[in-house]
C-alpha positions, -999 to 999 in steps of 0.1 A, spaced: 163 -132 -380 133 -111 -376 115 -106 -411 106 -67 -416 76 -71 -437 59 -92 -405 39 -75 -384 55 -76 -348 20 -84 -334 25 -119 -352 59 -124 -345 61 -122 -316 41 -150 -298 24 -136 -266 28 -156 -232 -4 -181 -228 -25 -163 -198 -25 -180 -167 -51 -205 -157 -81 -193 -140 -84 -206 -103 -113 -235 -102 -141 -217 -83 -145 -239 -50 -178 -248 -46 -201 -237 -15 -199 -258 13 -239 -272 19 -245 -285 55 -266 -317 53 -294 -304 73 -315 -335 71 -283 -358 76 -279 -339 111 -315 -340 124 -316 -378 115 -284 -386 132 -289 -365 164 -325 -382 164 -307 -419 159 -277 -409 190 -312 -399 208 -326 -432 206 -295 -452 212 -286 -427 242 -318 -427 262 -318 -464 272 -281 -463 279 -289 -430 305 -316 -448 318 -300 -486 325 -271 -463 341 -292 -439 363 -312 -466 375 -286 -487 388 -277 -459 414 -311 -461 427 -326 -479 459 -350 -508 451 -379 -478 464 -361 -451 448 -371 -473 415 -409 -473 420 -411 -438 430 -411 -410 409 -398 -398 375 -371 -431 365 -352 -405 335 -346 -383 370 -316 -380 389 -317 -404 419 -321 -381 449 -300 -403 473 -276 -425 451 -262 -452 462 -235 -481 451 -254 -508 467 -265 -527 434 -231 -532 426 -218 -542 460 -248 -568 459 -237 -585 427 -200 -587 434 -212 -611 461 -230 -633 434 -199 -649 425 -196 -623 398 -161 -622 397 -163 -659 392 -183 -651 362 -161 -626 346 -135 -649 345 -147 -673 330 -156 -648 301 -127 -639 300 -109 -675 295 -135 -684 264 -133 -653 247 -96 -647 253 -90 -685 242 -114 -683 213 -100 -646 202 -63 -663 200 -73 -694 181 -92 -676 157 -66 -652 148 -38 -676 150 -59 -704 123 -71 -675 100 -45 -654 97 -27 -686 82 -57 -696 64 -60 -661 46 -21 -665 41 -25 -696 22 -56 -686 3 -38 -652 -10 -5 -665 -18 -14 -703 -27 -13 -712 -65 -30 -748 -61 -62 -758 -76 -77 -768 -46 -75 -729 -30 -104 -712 -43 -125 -745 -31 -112 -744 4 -118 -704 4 -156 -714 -9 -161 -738 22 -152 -710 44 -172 -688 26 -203 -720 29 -197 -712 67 -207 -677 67 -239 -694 55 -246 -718 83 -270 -707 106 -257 -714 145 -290 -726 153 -294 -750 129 -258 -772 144 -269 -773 179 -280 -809 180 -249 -821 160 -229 -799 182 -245 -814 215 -244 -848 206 -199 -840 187 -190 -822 223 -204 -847 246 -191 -873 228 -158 -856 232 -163 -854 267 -163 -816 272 -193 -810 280 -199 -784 306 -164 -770 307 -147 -742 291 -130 -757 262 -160 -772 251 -167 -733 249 -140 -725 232 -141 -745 201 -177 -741 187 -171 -700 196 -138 -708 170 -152 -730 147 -181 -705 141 -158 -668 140 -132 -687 117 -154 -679 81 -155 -643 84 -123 -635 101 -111 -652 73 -130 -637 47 -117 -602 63 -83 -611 65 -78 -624 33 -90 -591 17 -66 -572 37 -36 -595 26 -46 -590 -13 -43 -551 -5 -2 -560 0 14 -547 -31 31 -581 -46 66 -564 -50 68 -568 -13 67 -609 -13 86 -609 -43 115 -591 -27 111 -612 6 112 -643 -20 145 -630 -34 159 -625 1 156 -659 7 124 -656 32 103 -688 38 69 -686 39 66 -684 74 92 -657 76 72 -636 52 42 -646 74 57 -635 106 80 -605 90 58 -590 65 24 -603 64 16 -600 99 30 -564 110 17 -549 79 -22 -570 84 -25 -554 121 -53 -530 119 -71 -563 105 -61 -581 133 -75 -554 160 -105 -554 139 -116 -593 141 -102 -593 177 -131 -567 181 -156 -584 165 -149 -620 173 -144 -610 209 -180 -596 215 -193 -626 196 -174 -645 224 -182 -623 255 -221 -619 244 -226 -656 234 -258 -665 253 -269 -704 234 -237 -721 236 -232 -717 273 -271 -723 277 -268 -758 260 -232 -766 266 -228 -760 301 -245 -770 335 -232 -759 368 -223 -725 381 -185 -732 381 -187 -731 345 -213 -703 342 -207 -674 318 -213 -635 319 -241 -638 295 -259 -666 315 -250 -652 348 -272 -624 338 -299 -648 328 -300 -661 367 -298 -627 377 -330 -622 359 -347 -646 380 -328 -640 414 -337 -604 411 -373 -604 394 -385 -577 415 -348 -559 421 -345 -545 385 -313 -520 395 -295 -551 412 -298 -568 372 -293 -536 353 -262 -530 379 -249 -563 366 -256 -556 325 -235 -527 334 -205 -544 348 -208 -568 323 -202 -546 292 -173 -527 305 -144 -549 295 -162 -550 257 -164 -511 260 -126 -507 273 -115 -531 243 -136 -506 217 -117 -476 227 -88 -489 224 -95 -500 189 -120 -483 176 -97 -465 148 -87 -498 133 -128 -510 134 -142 -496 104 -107 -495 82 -106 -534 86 -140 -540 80 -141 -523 48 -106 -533 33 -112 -549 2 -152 -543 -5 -142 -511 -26 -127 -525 -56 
């Protein structure tokens, strides 16, 4: 009941006032952050214009005139000439080391990151620290124990002897990568594969892997160009030209062509298509894998 000697100003209790909208803050374009990265897409942008402009141009349309103009009279003979090297020859055999090396790699880490996530032994955080101790290895430094280990395996100068340094030495940090992107998992999901009566390899194959795939484009990508631009293994690993490489294909193309510099640049540009093609295809997953994990 409502007391009469109270003021109805203080009885009754007046209704809170609504919350004043946050005032949005005015939107600042980074002016200096603009400049600088149109300036560094400048810098990267005018040697790629001028490798592909030149490689439309005759041998004399090279030495003449302006080289950042349009070729007056383009032509497609630079890359009708190196087709004829054997270049096809050359791609395939790129394409067998770093296909081969790409699988292995994946295949041996992802079960390596599996194991280092999920293990509960003692010895798990070692064998993670001599992965890590790889990352630390410079590839120089192993070439005359790696000589001396694949000629005494007998693969020398063949593409498995390729193969196996390429995934011996993308193995660290594909696992390094992988294994962060497994501890991002939320735990409740093993656990309820573990009460289903999943194996390990069934969580592996059912869980882990499906859910770990923007990882796996992401090392794919970067193991891959390792593989395709590798220019000291095939140098010191290899011999004749049946076994010859994109990256040292280019090398003789160097010397074949000293004077012919669209006939090389014509072959650099052939060379990087397949890397290119594979980064379109996966460049969303590129930068999500490569920084899951770092920002915890």
């Amino acid at each position: 009941m409502l007391d009469l000697e109270t003021p109805l100003s203080t009885s009754v209790r007046k209704a809170p006032a609504p919350p004043r909208p946050a005032r949005s803050r005015p939107h600042r374009t980074n002016v200096p952050g603009a400049i600088g990265g149109f300036a560094w897409l400048l810098v990267v942008m005018v040697p790629v214009y001028f490798i592909v402009v030149t490689t439309f141009r005759g041998q004399a349309g090279f030495f003449a005139g302006n080289p950042f103009a349009l070729p007056t009279a383009p032509t497609l003979a630079n890359y009708a000439e190196v087709i004829q090297h054997d270049f096809v020859r050359y791609v395939l055999n790129s394409v067998i080391v770093t296909t081969g090396a790409v699988v292995v790699t994946l295949a041996v880490s992802l079960i390596a990151a599996y194991a280092v996530v999920r293990g509960r032994g003692r010895g798990i955080r070692f064998v993670f620290s001599v992965f890590l101790l790889g990352l630390a290895i410079p590839l120089h430094a192993t070439i005359i124990p790696l000589y001396y280990l694949i000629t005494r395996l007998r693969l020398y100068d063949s593409l498995l002897g390729l193969i196996l340094p390429s995934v011996a030495f993308a193995i660290p940090v594909t696992v390094l990568i992988l294994s962060n992107f497994l501890r991002d998992i939320p735990q409740e999901l093993f656990e309820s594969m573990r009460m289903d009566g999943a194996s390990e390899w069934q969580t592996l194959i059912r869980l882990a892997l499906p859910l770990v795939r923007p990882a796996l484009v992401t090392v794919a990508i970067y193991d891959g160009l390792n593989a395709w631009n590798g220019f000291l293994f095939p140098l010191i690993l290899t011999q004749s030209e049946e076994r010859r490489v994109l990256p040292l294909s280019l090398w003789a193309f160097q010397g074949e062509f000293t004077v012919a510099i669209p006939g090389m640049l014509a072959a650099v540009v052939l060379s990087t298509l397949p890397m290119v093609v594979l980064y379109v295809l996966g460049r969303r997953y590129l930068v999500s894998g490569l920084t899951a994990g770092f920002g915890r």
